[in-house]
C-alpha positions as CSV (number, residue, x, y, z in Angstrom):
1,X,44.6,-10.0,-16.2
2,X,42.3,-13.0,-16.4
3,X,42.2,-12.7,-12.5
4,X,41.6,-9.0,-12.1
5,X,38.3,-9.4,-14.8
6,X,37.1,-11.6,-12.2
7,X,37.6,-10.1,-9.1
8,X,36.1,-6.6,-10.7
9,X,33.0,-8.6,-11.4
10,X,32.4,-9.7,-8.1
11,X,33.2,-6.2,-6.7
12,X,30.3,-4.9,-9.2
13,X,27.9,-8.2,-7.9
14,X,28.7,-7.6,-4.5
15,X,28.1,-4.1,-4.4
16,X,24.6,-4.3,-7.0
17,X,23.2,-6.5,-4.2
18,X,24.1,-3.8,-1.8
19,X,22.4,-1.3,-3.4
20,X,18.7,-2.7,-4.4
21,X,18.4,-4.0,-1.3
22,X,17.2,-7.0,-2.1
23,X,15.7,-8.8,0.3
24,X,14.3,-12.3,-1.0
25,X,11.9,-13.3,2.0
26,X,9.7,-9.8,1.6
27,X,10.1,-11.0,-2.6
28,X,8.8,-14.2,-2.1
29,X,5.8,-12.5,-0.3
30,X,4.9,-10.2,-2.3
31,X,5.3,-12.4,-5.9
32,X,3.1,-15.2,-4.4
33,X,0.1,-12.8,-3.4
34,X,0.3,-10.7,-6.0
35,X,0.3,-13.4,-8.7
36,X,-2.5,-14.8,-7.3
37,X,-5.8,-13.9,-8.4
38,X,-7.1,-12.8,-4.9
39,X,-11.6,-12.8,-4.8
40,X,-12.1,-13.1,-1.2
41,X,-13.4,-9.5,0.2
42,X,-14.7,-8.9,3.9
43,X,-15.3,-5.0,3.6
44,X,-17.8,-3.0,0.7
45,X,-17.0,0.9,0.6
46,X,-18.5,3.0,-1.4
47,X,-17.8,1.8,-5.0
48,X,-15.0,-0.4,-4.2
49,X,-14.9,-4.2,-2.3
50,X,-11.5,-5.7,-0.3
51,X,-10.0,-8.5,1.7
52,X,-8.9,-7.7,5.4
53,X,-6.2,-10.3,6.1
54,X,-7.0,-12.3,9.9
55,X,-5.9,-9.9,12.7
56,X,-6.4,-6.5,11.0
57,X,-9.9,-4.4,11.5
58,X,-11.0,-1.3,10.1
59,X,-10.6,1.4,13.1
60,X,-12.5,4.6,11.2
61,X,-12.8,5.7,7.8
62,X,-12.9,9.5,6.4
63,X,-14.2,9.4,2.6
64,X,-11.6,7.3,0.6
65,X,-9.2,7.6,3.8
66,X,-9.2,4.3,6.3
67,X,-6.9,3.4,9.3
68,X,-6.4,-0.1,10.1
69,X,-5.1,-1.5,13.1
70,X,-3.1,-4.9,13.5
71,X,-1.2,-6.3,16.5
72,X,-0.6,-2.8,18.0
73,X,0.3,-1.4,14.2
74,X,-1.5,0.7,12.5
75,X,-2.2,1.2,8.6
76,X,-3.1,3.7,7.0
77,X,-4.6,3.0,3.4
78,X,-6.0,5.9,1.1
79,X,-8.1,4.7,-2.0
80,X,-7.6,7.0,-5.3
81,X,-10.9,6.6,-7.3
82,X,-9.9,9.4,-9.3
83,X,-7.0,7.8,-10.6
84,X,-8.8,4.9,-11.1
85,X,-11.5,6.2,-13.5
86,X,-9.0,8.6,-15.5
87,X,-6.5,4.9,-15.4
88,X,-3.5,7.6,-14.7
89,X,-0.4,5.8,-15.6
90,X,2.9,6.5,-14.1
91,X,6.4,5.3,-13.7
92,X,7.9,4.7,-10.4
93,X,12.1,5.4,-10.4
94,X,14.4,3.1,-8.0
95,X,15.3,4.7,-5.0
96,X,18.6,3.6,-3.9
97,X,18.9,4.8,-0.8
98,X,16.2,3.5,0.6
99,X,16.2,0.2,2.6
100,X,14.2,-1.2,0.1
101,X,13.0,-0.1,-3.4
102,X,11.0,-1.8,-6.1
103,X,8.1,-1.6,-9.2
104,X,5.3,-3.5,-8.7
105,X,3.7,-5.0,-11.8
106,X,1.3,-7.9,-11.7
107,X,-1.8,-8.5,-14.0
108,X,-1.9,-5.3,-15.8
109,X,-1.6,-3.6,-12.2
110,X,0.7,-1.1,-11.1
111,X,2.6,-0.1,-8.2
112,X,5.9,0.3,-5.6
113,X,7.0,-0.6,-2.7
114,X,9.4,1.3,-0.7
115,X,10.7,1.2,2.7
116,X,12.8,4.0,4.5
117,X,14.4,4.1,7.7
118,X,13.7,6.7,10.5
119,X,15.4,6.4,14.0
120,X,14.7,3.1,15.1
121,X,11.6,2.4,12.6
122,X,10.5,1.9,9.5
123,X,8.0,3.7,7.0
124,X,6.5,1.1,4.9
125,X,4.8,2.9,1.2
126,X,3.6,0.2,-0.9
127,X,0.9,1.9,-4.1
128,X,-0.7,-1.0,-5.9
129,X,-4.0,-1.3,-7.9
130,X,-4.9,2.4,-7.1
131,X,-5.0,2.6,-3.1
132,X,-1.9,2.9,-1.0
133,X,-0.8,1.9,2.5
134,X,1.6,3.6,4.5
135,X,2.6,2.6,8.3
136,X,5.5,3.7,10.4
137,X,6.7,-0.3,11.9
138,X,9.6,-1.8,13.4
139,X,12.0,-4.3,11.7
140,X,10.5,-7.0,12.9
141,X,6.9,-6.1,11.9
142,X,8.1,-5.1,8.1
143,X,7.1,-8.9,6.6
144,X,3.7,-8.9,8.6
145,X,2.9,-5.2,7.2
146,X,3.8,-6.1,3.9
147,X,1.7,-9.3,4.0
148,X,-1.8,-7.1,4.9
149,X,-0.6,-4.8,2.7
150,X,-0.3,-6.9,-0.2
151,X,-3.6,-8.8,0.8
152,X,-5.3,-6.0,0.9
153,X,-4.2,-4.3,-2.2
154,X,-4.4,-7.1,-4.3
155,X,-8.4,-7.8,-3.6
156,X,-9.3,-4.4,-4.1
157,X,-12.3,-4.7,-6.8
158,X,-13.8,-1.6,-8.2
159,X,-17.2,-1.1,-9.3
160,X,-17.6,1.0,-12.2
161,X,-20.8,1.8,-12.3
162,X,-20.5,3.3,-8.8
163,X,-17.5,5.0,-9.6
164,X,-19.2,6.4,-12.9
165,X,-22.6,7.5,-10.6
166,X,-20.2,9.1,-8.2
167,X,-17.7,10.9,-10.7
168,X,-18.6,10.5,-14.2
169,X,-19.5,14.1,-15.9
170,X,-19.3,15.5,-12.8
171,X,-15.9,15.4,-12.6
172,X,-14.7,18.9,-11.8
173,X,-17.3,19.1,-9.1
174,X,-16.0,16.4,-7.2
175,X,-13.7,17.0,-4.1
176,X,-9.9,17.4,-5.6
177,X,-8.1,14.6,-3.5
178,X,-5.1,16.0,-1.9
179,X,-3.0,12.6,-1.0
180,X,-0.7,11.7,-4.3
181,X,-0.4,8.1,-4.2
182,X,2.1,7.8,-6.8
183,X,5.0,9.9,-4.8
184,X,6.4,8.6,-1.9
185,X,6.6,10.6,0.9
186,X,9.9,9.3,2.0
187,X,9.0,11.0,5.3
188,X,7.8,10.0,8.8
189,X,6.7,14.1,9.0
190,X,5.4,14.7,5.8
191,X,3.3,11.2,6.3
192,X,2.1,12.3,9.8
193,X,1.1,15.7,8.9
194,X,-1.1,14.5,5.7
195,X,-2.8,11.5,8.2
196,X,-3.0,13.6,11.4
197,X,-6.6,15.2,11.1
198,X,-7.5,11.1,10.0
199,X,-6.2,9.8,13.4
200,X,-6.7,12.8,15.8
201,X,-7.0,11.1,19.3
202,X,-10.0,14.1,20.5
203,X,-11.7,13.2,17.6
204,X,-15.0,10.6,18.2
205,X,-14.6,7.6,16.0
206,X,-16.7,5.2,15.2
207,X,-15.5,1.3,14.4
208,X,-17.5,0.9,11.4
209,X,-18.0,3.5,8.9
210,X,-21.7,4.5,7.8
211,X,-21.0,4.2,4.3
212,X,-19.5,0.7,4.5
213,X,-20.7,-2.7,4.5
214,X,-18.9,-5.7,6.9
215,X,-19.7,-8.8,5.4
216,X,-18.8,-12.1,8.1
217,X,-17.4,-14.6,6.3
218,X,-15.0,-17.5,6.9
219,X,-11.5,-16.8,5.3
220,X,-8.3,-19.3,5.3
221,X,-5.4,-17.7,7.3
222,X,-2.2,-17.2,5.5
């Protein structure tokens, strides 16, 4: 009996790990950036301030809508000041079958990250600190996307007085935003569709956004 007990519980271990997915390298990551108190910021937007990692530039920007590119990978990272000033709340529920799943809650900030596979890539959704990032990657690109990401995310600083100039009582005549950051989209075509008028190849862009403010500094790689 003693030896059936036993073997059950390692059928029940065995098949946990299974399911969350657990992967510790992409853990490791993402506990040591987020627990750190990032206050390095290259890029000022329009009533918010982040960090672009080494290697990853701002290709064009739309409002609160920015693509960045790295090594031949693109990112696409939405920034919800809405959410931000109302401080929506949310929980975010464990998907099982995706290739990775988890909550992400570091210094009073919220989050998720979530990977799904799609043919031969990967679409990478990690929500953090109000902003989101979203790419479409292959395996062997999914640490590298989650270190930007993470990066990124982490050093986004908000200014509230901005925010408050821009929004404040004038709430209901600002521009309903249409992207919902705290849902994953689960879906290379839902994804594509929402992002397509943002990276439309006809289009003119321009490197650096009007709006926006590069500050040159000198940054330690990671």
């Amino acid at each position: 009996m003693r030896t059936f007990l036993v073997l059950l519980l390692m059928m029940i271990s065995l098949t946990g790990c299974n399911i969350n997915k657990i992967d510790n390298n992409y853990d490791k990551n993402i506990n040591h950036i987020l627990r750190t108190n990032q206050t390095l910021y290259n890029y000022v937007g329009q009533g918010y301030k982040y960090y672009l990692p080494n290697g990853v530039r701002l290709e064009t920007e739309k409002e609160y809508n920015q693509i960045l590119y790295s090594s031949g990978q693109r990112y696409y990272l939405y920034i919800d000041i809405i959410s931000y000033f109302h401080q929506t709340k949310y929980t975010y529920e464990f998907n099982v079958k995706a290739y990775y799943s988890r909550p992400l809650n570091f210094d009073n900030k919220q989050g998720y990250l979530e990977i799904n596979k799609i043919n031969n890539r990967f679409l990478l959704e990690i929500m953090y600190n109000y902003a989101k990032i979203e790419a479409v990657v292959p395996k062997n690109y999914i640490n590298k996307a989650i270190i930007d990401s993470c990066y990124i995310l982490s050093s986004l600083n908000f200014n509230d007085a901005v925010i408050q100039t821009l929004i404040g009582d004038n709430i209901l005549d600002f521009k309903e935003e249409k992207f919902n950051i705290f849902e994953p989209t689960r879906t290379e075509k839902s994804f594509l569709d929402y992002i397509y008028e943002y990276d439309n190849p006809d289009d003119d862009k321009e490197q650096f956004p009007d709006n926006g403010e590069i500050i040159i500094d000198e940054f330690p790689e990671y």
